[in-house]
N, C-alpha and C positions, 0 to 999 in steps of 0.2 A: 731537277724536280724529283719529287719524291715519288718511286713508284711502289704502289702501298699492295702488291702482290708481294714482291721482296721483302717489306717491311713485315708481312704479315710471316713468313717465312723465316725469319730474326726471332721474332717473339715465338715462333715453334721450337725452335732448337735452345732455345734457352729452358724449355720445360722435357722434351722429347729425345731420347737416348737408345742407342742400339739394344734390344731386347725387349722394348717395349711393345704398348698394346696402344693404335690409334684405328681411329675412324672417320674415313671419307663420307659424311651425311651426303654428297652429291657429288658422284664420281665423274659425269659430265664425261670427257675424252680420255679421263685419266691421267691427268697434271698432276694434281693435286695426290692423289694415290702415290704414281709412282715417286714424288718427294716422300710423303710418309713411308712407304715399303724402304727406298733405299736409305733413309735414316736408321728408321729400326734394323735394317739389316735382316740378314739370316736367320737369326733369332728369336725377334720379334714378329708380329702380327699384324696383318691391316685389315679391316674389315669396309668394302666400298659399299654404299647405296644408290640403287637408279631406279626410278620405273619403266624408263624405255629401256627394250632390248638393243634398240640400235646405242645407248652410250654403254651397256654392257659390253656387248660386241665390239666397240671404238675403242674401250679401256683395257679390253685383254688384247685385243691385236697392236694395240700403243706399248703395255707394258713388256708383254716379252720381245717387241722389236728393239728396247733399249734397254735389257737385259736386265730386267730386276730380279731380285731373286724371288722363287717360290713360297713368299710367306704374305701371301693376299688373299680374300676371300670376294669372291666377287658376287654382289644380291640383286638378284631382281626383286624388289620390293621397296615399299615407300620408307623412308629414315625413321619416322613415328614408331615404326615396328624395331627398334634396333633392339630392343632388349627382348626380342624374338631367338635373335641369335649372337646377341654380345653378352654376356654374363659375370665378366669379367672386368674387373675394372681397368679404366683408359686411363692415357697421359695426356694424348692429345686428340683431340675432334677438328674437324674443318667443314665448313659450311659454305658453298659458293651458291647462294641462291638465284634463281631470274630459269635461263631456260639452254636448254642443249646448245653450246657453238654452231654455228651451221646448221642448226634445224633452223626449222621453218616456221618457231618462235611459238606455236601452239599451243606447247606444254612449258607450265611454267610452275614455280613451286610453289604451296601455297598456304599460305597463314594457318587454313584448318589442319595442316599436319607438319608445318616446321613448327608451329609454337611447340608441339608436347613434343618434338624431335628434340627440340632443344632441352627441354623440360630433364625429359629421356638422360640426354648428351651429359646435362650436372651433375645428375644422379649417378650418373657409371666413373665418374671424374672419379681416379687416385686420387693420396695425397702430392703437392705440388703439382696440379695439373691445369693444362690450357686447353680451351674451344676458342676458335675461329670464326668469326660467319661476317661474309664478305655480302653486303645488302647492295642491290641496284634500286635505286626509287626512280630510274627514270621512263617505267612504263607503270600503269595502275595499279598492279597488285603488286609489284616490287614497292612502291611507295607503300603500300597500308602493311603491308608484310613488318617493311623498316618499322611504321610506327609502333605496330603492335610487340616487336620485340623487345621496341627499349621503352616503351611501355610496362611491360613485365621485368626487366632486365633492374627496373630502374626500383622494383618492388620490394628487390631481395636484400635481405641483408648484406653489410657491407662487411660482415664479421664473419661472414661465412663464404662469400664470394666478393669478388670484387669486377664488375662491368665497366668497361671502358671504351670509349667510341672514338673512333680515328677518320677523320673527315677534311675535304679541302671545301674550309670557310667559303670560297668565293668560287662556287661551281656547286648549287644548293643539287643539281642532278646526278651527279657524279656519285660514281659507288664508294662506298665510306665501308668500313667493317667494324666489329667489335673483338674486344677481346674477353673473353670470362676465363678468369682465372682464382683457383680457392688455394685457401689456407695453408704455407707448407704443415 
């Protein structure tokens, strides 16, 4: 069976190289980060997003227990704001939207500020770059969240971006991601 974290993972490294510049829209415990940090290496950049302090606090004490190197920035603040402190253009973005592991499911992300995160995420794209965003529709606003993305996703020109959605047909709940990927 295909597991489509790995796969999602495949399609990073085919865009994403040591010295690069990526960003965690939802650093969550910091998975996802420390893949980006030890890709880019020593050289390159990571820039994470949270609004809780508790997955800020989850993701630095996660990262330097498995040794990543010192080239992460860690935010407390919502991903809609990234070009607060990203200025820079990226290679790769990731997006795990729905809500903290192990919380208590309260906080979850939400259409009024991952749409322009995303928005945001195309705008900073290099050339030859990829975004990630892994959608769960199987609670409410994880579903309206999904639609409203590839809703827009689906807007964009194909000459300028290319949207792609990876999904298992026969499990309509199950989380599906997308890939955005522009123009070498």
């Amino acid at each position: 069976m295909i597991d489509l974290l790995d796969l999602q993972k495949h399609f990073i490294l085919t865009h994403l190289k040591e010295g690069d510049v990526a960003v965690d829209f939802t650093m969550g415990n910091g998975h996802d980060t420390e893949f980006l940090s030890k890709t880019v290496g020593e050289f390159g950049h990571v820039f994470a997003f949270d609004v809780q302090e508790q997955a800020l606090a989850s993701t630095s004490e996660h990262l330097k227990n498995v040794g990543c190197p010192d080239n992460y920035t860690l935010i407390l603040d919502s991903h809609h704001n990234v070009k607060k402190y990203v200025d820079v253009p990226i290679k790769a973005g990731m997006f795990n939207l729905g809500y903290l592991p192990g919380s208590d499911k309260t906080v979850t992300t939400m259409r009024s500020t991952t749409l322009p995160a995303i928005k945001a995420a195309i705008e900073l794209m290099d050339r030859d770059a990829i975004i990630l965003i892994a959608v769960y529709p199987g609670h409410a606003e994880g579903e309206e969240e999904g639609k409203l993305i590839c809703s827009y996703l689906s807007s964009l020109s194909r000459y300028k971006v290319c949207a792609t959605r990876v999904n298992i047909l026969n499990s309509p709940t199950s989380p599906f991601f997308i890939i955005i990927e522009n123009k070498p």
